[in-house]
Backbone bond lengths (Angstrom), bond angles and torsions (degrees), N, CA, C in turn:
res aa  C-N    CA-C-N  psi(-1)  N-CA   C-N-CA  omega(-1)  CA-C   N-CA-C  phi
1 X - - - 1.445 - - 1.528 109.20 -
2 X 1.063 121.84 135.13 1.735 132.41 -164.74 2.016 86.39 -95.01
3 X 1.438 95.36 144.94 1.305 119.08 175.23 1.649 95.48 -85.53
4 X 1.350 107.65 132.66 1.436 120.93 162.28 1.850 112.09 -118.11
5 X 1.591 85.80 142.37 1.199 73.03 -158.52 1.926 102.28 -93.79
6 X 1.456 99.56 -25.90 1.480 94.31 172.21 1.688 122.64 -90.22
7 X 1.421 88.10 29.71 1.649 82.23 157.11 1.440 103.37 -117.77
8 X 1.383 123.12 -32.37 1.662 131.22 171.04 1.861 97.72 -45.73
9 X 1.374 122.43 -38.63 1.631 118.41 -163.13 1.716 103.38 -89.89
10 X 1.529 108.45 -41.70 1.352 109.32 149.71 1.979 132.11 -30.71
11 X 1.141 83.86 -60.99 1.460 105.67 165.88 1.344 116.59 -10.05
12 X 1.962 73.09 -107.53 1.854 113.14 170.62 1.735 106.94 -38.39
13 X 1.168 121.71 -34.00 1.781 124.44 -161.86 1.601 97.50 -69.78
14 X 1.585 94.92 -50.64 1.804 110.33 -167.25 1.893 103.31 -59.02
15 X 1.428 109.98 -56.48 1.419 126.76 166.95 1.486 103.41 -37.14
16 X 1.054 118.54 -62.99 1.597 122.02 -168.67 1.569 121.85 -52.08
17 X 1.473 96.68 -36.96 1.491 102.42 174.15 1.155 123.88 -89.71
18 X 1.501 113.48 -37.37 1.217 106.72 168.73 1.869 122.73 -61.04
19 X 1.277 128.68 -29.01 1.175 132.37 151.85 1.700 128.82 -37.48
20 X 1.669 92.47 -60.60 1.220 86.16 164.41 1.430 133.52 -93.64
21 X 1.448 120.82 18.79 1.752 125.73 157.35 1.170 121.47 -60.55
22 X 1.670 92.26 -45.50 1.538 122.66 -173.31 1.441 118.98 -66.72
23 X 1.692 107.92 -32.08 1.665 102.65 169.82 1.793 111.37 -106.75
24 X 1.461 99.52 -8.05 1.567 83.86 165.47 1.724 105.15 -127.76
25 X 1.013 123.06 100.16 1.144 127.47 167.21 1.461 130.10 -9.92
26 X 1.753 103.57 -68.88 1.203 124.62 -175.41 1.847 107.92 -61.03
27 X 1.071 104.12 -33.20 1.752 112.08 178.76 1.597 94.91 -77.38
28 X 0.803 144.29 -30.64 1.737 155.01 178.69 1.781 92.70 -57.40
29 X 1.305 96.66 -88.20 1.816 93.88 165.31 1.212 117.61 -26.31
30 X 1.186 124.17 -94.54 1.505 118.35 176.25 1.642 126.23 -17.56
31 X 1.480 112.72 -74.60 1.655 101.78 171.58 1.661 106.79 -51.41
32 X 0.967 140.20 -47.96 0.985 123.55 165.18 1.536 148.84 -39.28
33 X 0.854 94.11 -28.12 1.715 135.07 147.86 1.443 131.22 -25.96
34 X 1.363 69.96 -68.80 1.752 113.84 -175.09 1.724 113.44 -83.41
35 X 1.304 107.98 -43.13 1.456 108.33 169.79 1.067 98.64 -41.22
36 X 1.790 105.99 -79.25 1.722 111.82 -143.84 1.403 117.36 -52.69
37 X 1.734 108.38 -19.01 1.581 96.16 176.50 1.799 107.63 -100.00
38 X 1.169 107.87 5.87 1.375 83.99 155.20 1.697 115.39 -89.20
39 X 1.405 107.04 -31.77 1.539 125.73 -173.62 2.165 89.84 -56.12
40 X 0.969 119.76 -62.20 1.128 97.28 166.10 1.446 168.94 -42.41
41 X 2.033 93.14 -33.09 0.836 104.38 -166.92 1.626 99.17 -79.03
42 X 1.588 121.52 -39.83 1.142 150.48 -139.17 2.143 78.52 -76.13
43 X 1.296 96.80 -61.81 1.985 96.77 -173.34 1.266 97.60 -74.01
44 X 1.469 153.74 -29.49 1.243 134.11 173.97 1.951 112.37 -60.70
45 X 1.493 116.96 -23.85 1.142 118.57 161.31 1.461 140.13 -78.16
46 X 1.368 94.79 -44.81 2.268 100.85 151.58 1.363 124.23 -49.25
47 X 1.413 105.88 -43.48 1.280 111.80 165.68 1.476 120.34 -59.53
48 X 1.120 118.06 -65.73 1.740 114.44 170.03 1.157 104.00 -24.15
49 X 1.584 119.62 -84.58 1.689 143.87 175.40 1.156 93.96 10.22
50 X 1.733 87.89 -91.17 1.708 105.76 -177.21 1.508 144.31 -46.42
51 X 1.423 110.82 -9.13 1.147 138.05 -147.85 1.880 102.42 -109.88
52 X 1.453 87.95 -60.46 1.425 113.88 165.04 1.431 117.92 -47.15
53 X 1.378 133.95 -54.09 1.147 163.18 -95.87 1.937 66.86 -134.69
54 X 1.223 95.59 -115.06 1.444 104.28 179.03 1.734 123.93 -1.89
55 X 0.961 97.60 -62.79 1.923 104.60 -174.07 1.443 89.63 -81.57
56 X 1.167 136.12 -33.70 1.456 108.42 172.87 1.423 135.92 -63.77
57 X 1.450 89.92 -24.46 1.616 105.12 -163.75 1.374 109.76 69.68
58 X 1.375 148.10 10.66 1.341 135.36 157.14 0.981 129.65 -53.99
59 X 1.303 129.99 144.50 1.440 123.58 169.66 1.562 122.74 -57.87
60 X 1.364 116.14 123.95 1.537 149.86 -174.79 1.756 101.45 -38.97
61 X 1.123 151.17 28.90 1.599 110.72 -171.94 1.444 117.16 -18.44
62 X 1.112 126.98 158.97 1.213 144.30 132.14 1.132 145.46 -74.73
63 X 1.232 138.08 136.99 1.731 153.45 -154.90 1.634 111.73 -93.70
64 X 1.259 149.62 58.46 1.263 137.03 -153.55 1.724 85.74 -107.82
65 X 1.603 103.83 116.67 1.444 98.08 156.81 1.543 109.22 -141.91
66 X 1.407 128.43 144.64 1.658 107.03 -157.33 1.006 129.11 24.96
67 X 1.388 137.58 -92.80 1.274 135.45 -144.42 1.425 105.69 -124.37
68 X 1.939 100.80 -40.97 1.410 100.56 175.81 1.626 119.52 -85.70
69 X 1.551 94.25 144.61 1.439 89.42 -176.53 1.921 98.10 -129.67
70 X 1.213 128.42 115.17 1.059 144.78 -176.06 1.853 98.01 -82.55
71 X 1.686 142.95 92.27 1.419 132.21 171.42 1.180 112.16 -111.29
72 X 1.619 119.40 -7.31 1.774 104.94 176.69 1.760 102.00 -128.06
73 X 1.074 115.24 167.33 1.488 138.38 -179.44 1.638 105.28 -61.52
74 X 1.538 105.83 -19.31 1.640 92.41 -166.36 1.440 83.23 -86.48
75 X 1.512 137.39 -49.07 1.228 154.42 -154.20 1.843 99.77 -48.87
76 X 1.260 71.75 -35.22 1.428 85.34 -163.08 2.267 122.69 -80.19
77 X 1.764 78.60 -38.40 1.518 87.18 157.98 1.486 132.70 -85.99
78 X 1.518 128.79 -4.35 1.283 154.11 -158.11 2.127 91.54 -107.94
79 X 1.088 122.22 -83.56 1.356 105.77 140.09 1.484 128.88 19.85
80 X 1.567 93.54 -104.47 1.643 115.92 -170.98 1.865 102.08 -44.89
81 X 1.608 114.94 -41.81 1.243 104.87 -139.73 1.786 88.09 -99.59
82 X 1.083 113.61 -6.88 1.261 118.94 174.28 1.665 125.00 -67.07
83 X 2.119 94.47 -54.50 1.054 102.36 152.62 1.542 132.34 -50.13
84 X 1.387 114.49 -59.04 1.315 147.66 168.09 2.263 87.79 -19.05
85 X 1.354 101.55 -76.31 1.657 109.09 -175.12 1.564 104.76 -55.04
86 X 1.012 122.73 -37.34 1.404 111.05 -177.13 1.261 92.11 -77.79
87 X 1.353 150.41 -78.66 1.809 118.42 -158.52 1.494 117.87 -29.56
88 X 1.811 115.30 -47.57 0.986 113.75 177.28 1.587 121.27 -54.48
89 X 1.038 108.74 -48.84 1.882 107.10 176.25 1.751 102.73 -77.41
90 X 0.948 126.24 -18.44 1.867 98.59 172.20 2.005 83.52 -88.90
91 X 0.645 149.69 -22.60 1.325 137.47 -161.16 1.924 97.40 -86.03
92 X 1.383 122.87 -31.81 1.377 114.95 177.18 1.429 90.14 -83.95
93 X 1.347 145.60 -65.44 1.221 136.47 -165.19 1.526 111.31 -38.57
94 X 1.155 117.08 -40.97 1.881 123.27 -171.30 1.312 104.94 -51.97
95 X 1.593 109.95 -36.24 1.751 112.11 178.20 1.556 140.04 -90.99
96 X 1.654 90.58 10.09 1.903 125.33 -155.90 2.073 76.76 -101.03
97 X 1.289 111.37 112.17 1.150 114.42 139.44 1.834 94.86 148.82
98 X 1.331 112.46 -176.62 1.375 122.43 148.02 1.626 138.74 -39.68
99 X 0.902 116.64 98.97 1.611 138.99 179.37 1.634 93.55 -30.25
100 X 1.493 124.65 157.89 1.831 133.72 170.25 1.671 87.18 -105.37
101 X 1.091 110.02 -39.78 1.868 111.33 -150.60 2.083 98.57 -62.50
């Protein structure tokens, strides 16, 4: 198995935060924060894709990146809306706990 190195930095990054969510709360909120609007932005755009794609009737490109390969419209809306739910649940979780103020 070949050493990668940006999944080893991936890693350590993911580790790092989650450590420090875990001992500072309020920074926990924040990345959390921060997910859901990327988690959003990323499924509010598959969704278009797919959405678009569909009522147009155009032909679909396909998504091939490593492993995942995104080739039909449903793939593509199943995806988005998945993502799409996870912003929403790290975005209710960010507000699930004890107040700083």
């Amino acid at each position: 198995m070949q050493f990668e190195i940006a999944s080893f930095a991936f890693g350590v990054l993911t580790g790092s935060l989650i450590a420090i969510a875990i001992a500072i709360p309020r920074a926990g909120r924040i990345f959390s924060r921060i997910i859901s609007v990327i988690f959003f932005a990323i499924g509010t755009g598959f969704l278009t894709w797919a959405i678009s794609a569909v009522v147009s009737g155009s032909e679909f490109k396909p998504i091939i990146w490593e492993s995942i390969r995104i080739g039909e419209p449903v793939e593509a809306l199943g995806l988005g809306g998945g993502l799409f739910l996870g912003g929403i649940l790290a975005l209710m979780l960010s507000f699930v706990g004890k107040s700083d103020r």
